[in-house]
C-alpha positions as CSV (number, residue, x, y, z in Angstrom):
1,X,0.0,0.0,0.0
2,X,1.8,3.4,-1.1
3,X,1.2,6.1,1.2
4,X,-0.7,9.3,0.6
5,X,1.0,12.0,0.3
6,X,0.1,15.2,2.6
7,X,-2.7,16.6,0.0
8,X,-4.6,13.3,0.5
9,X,-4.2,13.2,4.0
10,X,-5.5,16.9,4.7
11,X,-8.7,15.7,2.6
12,X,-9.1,12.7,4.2
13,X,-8.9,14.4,7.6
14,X,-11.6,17.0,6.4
15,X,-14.2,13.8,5.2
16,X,-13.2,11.8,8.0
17,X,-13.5,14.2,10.7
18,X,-15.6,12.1,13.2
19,X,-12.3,9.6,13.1
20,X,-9.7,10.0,16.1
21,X,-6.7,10.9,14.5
22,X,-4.7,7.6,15.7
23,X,-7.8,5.8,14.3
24,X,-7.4,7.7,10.8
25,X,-4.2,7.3,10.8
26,X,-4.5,4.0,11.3
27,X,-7.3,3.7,8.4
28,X,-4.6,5.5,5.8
29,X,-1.6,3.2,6.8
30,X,0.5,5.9,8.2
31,X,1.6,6.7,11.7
32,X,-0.2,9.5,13.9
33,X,2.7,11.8,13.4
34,X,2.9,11.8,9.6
35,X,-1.1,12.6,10.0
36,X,-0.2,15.5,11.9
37,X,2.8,16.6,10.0
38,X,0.5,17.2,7.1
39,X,-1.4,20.0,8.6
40,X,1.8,21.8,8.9
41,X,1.4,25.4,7.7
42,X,-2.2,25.1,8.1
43,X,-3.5,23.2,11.4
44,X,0.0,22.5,13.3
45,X,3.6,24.3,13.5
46,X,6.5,22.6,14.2
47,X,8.5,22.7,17.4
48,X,11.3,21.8,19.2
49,X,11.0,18.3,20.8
50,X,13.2,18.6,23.8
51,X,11.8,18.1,27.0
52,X,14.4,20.4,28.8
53,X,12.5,23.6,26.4
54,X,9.6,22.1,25.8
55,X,8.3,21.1,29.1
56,X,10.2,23.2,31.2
57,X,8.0,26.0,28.9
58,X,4.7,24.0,29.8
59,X,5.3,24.5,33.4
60,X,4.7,28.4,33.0
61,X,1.3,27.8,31.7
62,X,-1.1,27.3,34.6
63,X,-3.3,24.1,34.4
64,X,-3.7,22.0,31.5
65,X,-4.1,18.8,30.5
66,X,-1.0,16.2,30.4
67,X,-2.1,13.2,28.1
68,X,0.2,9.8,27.8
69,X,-0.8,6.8,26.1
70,X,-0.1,3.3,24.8
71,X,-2.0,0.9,22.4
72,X,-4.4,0.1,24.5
73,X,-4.5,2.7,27.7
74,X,-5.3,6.7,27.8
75,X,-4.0,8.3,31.0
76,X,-5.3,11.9,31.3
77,X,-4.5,14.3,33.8
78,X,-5.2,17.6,35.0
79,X,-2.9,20.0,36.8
80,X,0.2,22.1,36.8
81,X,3.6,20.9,35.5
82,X,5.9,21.7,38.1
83,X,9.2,20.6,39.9
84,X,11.1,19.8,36.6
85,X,14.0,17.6,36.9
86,X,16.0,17.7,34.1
87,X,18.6,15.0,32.4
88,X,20.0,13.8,29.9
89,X,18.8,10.2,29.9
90,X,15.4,10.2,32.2
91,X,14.1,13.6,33.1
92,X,10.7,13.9,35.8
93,X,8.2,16.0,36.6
94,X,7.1,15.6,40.2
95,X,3.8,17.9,40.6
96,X,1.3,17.2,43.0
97,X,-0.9,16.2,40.0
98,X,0.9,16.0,37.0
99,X,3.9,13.2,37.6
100,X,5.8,12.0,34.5
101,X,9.1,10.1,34.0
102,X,10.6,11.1,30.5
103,X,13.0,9.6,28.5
104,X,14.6,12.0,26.2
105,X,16.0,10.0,23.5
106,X,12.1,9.0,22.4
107,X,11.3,12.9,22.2
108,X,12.3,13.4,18.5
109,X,9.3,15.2,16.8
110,X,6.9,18.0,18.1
111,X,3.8,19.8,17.1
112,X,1.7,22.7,18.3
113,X,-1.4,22.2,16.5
114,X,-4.6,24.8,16.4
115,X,-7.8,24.9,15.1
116,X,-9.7,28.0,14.7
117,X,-13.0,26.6,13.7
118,X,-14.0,25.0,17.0
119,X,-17.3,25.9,18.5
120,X,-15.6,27.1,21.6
121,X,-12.7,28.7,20.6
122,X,-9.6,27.7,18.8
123,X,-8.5,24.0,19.7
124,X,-4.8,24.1,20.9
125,X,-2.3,21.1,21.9
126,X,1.1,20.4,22.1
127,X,2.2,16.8,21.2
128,X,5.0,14.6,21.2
129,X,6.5,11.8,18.8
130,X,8.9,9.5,18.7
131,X,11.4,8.3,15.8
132,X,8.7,5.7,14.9
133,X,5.9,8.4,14.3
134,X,4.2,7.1,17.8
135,X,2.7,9.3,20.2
136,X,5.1,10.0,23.0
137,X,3.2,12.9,25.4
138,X,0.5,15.2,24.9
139,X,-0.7,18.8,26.5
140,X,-3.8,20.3,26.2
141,X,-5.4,23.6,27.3
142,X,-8.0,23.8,30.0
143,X,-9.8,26.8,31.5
144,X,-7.1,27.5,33.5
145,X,-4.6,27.9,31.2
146,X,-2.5,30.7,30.5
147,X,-3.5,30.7,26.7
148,X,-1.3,34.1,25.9
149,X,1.4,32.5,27.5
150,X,0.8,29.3,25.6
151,X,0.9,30.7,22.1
152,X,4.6,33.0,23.5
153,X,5.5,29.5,24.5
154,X,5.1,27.7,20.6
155,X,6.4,30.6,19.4
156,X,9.8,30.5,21.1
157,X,9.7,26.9,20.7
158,X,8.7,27.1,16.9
159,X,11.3,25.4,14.3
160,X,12.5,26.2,10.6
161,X,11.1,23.3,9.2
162,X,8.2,23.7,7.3
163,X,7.7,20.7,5.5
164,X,4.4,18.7,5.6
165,X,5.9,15.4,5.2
166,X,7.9,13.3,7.7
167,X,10.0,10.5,7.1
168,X,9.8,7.7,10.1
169,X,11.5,4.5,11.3
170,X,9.8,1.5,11.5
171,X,8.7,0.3,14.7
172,X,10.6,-3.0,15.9
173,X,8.8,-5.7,16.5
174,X,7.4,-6.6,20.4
175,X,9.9,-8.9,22.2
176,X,7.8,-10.5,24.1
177,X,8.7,-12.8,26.7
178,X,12.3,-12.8,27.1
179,X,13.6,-15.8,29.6
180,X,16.6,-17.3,30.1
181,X,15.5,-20.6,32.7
182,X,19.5,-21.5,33.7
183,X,19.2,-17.7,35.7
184,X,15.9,-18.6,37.4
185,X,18.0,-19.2,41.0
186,X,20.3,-16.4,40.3
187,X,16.8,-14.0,39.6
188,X,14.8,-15.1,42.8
189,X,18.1,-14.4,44.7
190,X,18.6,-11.3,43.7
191,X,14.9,-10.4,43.3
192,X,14.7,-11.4,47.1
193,X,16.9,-8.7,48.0
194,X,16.1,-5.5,46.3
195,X,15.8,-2.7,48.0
196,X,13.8,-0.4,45.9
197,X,11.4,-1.0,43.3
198,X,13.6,0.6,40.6
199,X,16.4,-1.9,40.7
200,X,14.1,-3.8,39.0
201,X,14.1,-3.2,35.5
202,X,18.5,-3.1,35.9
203,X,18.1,-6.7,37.3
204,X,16.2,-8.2,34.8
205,X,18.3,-6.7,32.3
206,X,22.1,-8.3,34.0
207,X,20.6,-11.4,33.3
208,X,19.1,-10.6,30.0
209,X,15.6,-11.0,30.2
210,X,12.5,-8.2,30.4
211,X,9.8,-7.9,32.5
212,X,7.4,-10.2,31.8
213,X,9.9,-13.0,31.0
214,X,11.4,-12.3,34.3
215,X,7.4,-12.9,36.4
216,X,6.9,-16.0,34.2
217,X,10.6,-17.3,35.8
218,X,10.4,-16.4,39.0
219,X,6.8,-17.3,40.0
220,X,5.5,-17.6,43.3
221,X,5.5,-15.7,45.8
222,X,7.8,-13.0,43.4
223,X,4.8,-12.9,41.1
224,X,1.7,-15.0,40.3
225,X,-0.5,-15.5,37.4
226,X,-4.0,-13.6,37.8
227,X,-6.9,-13.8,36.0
228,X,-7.3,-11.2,32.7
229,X,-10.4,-9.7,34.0
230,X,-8.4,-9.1,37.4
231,X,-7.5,-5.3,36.4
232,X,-10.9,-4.9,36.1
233,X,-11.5,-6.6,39.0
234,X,-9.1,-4.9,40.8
235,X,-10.0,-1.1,39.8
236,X,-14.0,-1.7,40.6
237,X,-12.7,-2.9,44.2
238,X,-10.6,0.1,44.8
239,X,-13.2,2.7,43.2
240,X,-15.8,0.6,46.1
241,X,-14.0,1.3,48.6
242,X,-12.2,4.3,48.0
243,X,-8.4,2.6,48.2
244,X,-6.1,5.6,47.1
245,X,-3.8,3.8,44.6
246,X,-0.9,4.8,41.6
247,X,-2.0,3.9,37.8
248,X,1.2,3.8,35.6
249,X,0.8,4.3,32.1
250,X,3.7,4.3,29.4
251,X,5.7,4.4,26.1
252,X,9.2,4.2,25.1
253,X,9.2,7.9,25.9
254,X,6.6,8.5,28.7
255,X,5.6,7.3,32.0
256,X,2.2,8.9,33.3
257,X,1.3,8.6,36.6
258,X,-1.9,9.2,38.6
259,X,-1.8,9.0,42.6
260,X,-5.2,9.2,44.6
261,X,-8.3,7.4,44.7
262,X,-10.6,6.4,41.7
263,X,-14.5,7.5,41.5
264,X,-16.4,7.1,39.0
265,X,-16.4,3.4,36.4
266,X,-17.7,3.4,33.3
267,X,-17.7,1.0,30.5
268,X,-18.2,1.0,27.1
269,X,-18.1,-1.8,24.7
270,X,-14.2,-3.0,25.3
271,X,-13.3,0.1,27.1
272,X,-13.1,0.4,30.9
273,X,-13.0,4.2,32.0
274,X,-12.3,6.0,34.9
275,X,-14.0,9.7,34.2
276,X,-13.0,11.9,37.3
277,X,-12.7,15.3,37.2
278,X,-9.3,15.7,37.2
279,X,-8.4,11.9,35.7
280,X,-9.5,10.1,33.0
281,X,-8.1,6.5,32.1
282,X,-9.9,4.6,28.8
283,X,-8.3,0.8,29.1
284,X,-8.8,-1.6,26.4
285,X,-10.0,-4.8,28.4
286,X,-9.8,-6.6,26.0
287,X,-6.3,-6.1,25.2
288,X,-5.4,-7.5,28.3
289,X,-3.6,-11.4,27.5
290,X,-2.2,-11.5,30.9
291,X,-2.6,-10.0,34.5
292,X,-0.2,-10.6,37.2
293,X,0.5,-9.9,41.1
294,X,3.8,-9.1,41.5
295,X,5.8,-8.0,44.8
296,X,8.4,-6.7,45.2
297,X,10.6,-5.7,48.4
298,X,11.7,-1.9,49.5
299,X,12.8,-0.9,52.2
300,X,9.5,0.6,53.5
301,X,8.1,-3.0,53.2
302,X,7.1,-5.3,49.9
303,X,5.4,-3.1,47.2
304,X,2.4,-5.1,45.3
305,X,0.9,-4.4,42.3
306,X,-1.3,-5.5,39.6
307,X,-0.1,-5.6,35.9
308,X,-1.7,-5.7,32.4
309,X,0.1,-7.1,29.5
310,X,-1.2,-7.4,25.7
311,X,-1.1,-10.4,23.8
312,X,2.5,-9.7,22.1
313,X,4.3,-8.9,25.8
314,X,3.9,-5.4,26.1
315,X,2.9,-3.6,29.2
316,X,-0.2,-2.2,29.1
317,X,-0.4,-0.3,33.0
318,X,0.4,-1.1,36.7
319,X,-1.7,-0.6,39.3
320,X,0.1,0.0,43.1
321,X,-1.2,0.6,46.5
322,X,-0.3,4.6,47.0
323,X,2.8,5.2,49.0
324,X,4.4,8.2,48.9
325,X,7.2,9.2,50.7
326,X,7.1,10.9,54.3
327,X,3.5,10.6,53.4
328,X,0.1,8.0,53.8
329,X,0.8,4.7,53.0
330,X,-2.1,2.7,51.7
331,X,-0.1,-0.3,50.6
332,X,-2.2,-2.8,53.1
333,X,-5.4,-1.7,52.4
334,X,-4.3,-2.5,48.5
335,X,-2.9,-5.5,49.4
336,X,-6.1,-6.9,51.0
337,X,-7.6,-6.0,47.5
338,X,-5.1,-8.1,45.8
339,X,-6.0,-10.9,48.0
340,X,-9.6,-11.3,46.4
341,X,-8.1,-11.5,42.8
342,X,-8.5,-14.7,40.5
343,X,-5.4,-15.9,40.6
344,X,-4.4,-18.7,37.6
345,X,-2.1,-22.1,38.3
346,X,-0.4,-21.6,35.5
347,X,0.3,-19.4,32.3
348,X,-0.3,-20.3,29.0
């Protein structure tokens, strides 16, 4: 299939408006960032795609809307950008609302985009692409935005390159589960004595696995197989009973975070959606292939979660009891939560 070039996007974008972008996209065989890329001169501008401008910009705009999302999970929050961490491989924002973990490399294209003929105003957002064409990050206005201060922002921000065509990588292909059974003794071992839940990843990786090929390895108690509806399960539970809890939601180049309790459930069709007024999540169900329980020990005591992962391996969200530091800890009240879960004997 030969891709269209810009002048057929635009008009499929103006007959297909009622599409999601990443859905028409999707119908035209292109990535979302090449969709976007053709509205440039018209509907979007280009801008610089580093986090330490772009984002340390975003957190002189008052409240918006930070948006990160993966194949099959939206994470929406509202709030401030604030405490901005710079660096040069993993950069944070650590705001009371808004909490990110960035990874720079993945930030390589940017678009403001802007719409005059909305109903209420010209449509404004700010989003983020990878070298793949995948969206990384996106920011959106709200009423309490600083809008004069938004369009100073793309304007300082704003790029020589006009050109309504972009030229991506393709994506690789998901791993899946990477497992190497000779380490299993060596993994539980040093699994057993971590000390934070960020040595994680770094172990895994010495002995040359990934996430989910590491739970399928170590098994009980490190992690257990759950049930696919148990995400479901488990965010109807915590909504009930008004557990405050963290929902992670990623890409290569994005790590979303919402910390606080869950109100308001609301399915439709596959979706499962959380619609709060200050977070929205939209979860494919079912996207879910596997759901596991995994612990892992810190030195405040073992941190549980529950975990959603697609059909081809790839992470879909996390779900912890919320435990901050020098702050509440509702990591037992989560925990007793995970205890009612459908838990599997074994994994297909």
């Amino acid at each position: 299939m030969t891709a269209p070039d810009p002048a057929a996007i635009r008009a499929a974008m103006e007959s297909k408006d009622t599409l999601r972008p990443r859905d028409l996209a999707g119908v035209l065989g292109i990535t979302e960032a090449q969709l976007v890329a053709a509205g440039v001169g018209r509907t979007a501008r280009r801008i610089a795609a580093s986090p330490d401008r772009l984002i340390e910009g975003v957190c002189g705009l008052g409240e918006v809307m930070a948006l990160t999302r993966n194949e099959s999970a939206v994470h929406e929050r509202t709030g401030i950008y604030e405490a901005w961490h710079p660096g040069r491989h993993a950069a944070m924002v650590l705001g009371a609302e808004i909490d990110l973990r960035i990874f720079p490399k993945h930030w390589v294209h940017a678009f403001a985009l802007r719409r005059d003929d909305g109903a209420k105003g010209p449509a404004r957002s700010l989003q983020v692409f990878d070298d793949h064409g995948e969206a990384v990050h996106k920011v959106y206005p709200r009423a309490g935005t600083d809008i004069e201060a938004w369009d100073r922002l793309v304007d300082e921000l704003a790029i020589d390159d006009t050109s309504d065509r972009l030229m991506v990588t393709p994506a690789p292909p998901p791993e899946g589960a990477r497992i190497v059974p000779d380490k299993a003794d060596l993994l539980r071992s040093e699994w057993q004595r971590m000390t934070d839940t960020h040595q994680f990843l770094r172990l895994v990786a010495k002995f040359k696995m990934n996430r989910l090929g590491a739970y399928r390895l170590a098994g009980a108690p490190f992690a257990r197989p759950l049930a696919t509806t148990a995400v479901d399960l488990a965010l109807q539970q915590v909504a009930r009973e008004a557990v405050p809890i963290m929902i992670f939601v990623g890409n290569r180049g994005c790590i979303q975070i919402h910390s606080g309790p869950i109100e308001t459930l609301k399915p439709m069709g596959p979706w499962q959606n959380v619609l709060d007024q200050r977070f929205n999540l939209h979860l494919r169900q079912d996207h879910i292939a596997e759901a596991w329980l995994v612990q892992k020990p810190t030195k405040r005591g073992m941190a549980l979660s529950v975990e959603g992962f697609d059909e081809e391996g790839r992470l879909i969200l996390q779900i912890f009891g919320l435990r901050k530091e020098n702050g509440p800890d509702f990591s037992a009240a989560f925990a007793k939560v995970a205890e009612t879960l459908p838990v599997l004997e074994t994994v297909e």
